[in-house]
C-alpha positions as CSV (number, residue, x, y, z in Angstrom):
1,X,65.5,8.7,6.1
2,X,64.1,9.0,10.2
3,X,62.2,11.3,8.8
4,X,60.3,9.8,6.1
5,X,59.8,6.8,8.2
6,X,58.0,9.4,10.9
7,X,55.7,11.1,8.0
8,X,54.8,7.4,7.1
9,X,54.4,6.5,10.9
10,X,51.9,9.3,11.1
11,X,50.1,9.0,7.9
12,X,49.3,5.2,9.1
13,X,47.8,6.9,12.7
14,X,46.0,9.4,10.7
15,X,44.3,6.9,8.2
16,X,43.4,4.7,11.3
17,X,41.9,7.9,13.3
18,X,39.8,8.6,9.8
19,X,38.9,5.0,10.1
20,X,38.2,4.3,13.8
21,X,35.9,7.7,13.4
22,X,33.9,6.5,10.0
23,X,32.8,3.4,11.4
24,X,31.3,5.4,14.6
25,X,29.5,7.5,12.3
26,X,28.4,4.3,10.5
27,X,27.4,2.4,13.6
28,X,25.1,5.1,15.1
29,X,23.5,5.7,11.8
30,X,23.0,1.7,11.6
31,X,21.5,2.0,15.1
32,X,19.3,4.6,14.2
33,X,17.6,3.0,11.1
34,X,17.4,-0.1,13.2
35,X,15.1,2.1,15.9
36,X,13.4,3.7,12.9
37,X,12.3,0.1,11.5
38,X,11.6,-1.2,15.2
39,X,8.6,2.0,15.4
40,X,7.3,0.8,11.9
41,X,6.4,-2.4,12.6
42,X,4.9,-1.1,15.8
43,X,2.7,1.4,14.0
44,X,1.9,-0.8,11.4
45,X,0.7,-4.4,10.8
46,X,0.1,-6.1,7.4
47,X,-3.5,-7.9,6.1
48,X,-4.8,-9.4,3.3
49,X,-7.4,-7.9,1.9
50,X,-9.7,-10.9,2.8
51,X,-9.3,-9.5,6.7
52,X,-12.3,-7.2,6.0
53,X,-13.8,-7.8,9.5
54,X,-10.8,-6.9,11.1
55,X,-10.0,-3.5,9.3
56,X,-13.4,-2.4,11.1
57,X,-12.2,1.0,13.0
58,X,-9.0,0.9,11.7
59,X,-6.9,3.6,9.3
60,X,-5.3,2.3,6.3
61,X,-2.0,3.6,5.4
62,X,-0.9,2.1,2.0
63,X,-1.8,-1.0,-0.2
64,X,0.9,-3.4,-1.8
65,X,0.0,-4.6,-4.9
66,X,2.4,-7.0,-6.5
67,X,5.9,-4.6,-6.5
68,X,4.0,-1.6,-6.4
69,X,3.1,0.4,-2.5
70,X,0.8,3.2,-2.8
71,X,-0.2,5.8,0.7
72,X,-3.8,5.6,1.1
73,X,-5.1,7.0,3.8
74,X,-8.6,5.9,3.4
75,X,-10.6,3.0,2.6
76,X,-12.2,4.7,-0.4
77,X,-8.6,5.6,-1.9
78,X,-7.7,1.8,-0.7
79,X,-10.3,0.5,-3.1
80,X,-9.6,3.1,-5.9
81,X,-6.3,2.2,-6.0
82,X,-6.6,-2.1,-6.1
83,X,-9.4,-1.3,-9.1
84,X,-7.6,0.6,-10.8
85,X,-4.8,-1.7,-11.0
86,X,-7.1,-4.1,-12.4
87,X,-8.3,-2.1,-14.4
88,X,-4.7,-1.9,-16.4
89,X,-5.4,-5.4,-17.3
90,X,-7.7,-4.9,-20.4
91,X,-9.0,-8.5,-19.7
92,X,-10.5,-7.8,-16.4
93,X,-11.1,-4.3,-17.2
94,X,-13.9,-6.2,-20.2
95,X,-14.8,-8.4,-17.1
96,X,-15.6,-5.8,-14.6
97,X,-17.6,-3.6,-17.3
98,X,-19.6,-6.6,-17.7
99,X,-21.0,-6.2,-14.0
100,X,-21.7,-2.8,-14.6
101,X,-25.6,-2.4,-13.2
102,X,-25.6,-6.1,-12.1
103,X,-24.0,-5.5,-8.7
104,X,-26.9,-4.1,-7.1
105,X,-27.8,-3.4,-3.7
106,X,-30.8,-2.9,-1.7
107,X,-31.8,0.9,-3.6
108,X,-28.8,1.5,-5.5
109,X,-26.4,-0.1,-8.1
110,X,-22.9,-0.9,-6.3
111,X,-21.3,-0.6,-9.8
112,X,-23.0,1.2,-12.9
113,X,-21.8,3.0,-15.8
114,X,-23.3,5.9,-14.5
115,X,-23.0,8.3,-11.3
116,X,-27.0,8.6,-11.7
117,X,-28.2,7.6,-8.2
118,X,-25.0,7.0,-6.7
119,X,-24.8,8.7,-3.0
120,X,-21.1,8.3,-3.3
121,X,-19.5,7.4,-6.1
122,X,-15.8,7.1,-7.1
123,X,-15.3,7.2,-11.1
124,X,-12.9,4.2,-12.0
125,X,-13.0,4.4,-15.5
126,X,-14.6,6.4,-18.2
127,X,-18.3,4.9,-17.7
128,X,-17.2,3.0,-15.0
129,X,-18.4,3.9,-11.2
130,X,-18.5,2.3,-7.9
131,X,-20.4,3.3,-4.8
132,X,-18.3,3.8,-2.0
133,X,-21.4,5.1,1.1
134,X,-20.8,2.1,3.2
135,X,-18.8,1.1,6.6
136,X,-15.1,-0.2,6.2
137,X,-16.4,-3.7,6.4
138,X,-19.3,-3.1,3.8
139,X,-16.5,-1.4,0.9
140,X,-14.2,-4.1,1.4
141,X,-16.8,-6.6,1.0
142,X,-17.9,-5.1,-2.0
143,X,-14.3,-5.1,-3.3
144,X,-13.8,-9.0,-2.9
145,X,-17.3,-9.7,-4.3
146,X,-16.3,-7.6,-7.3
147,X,-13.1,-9.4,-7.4
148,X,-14.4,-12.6,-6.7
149,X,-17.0,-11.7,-9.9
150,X,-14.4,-11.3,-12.6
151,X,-12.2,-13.9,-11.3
152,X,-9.0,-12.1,-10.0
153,X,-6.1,-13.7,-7.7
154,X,-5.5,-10.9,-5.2
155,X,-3.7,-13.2,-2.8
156,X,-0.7,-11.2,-3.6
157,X,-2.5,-7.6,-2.3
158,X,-2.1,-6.4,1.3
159,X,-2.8,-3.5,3.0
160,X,-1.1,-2.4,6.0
161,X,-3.1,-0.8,8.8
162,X,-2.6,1.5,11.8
163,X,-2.4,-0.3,15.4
């Protein structure tokens, strides 16, 4: 019996070694990802994309929309990405074609159904194209006033940006 009692006495000390040592592991590794999180938020601060004055030298690095975070490590991928979330909604998809060759700026279309005499441009949509040769400031700009066109609540979209 003395010794069944002594295999039971160090089975408990073993179990409680196994513990004690588990949560160490788990505390560092809690530590760690706390650190880790710490760095994020000092490498990265969150905007609306109404901030377009602010974004002015500054590197995007992804856009939230809704659920959904994409990388985009420019501001031309920045506005791909927002359009062409809108553009899944066949509603403002019909909206947006409807500025096509409207939006125009000083010598060239903004928006057009064509890449004819586009400097830049990024291909949305079949027959859909927007110019993207402008400034940070400019390309968001355009972004709001085509979102402000069709009528679109992008209160919900941010885009986080280098410090």
């Amino acid at each position: 019996m003395n010794i069944i009692n002594d295999i039971r006495e160090k089975q408990s000390q073993l179990i409680l070694m196994i513990n004690s040592t588990f949560d160490d592991i788990i505390r560092n590794i809690e530590s760690i990802q706390d650190d880790e999180r710490r760095n994020v938020r000092e490498y990265a601060s969150i905007y609306p994309i109404t901030n377009t004055s602010g974004f002015k030298g500054k590197k995007p690095i992804s856009v939230t929309f809704g659920n959904v975070t994409k990388t985009t490590p420019t501001w031309k991928s920045v506005v791909e990405f927002i359009l062409k979330e809108v553009l899944n909604d066949p509603v403002m998809k019909e909206r947006i074609s409807s500025l096509c060759d409207i939006v125009l700026g000083r010598t060239r279309k903004r928006l057009s159904s064509s890449d004819e005499n586009m400097r830049s441009p990024l291909k949305l949509d079949e027959n859909l194209f927007i110019e993207t040769h402008y400034d940070t400031e400019t390309l968001m700009n355009l972004l709001l006033q085509i979102l402000n066109g069709i009528s679109y609540d992008y209160s919900q979209i941010k885009i986080s940006i280098k410090n």
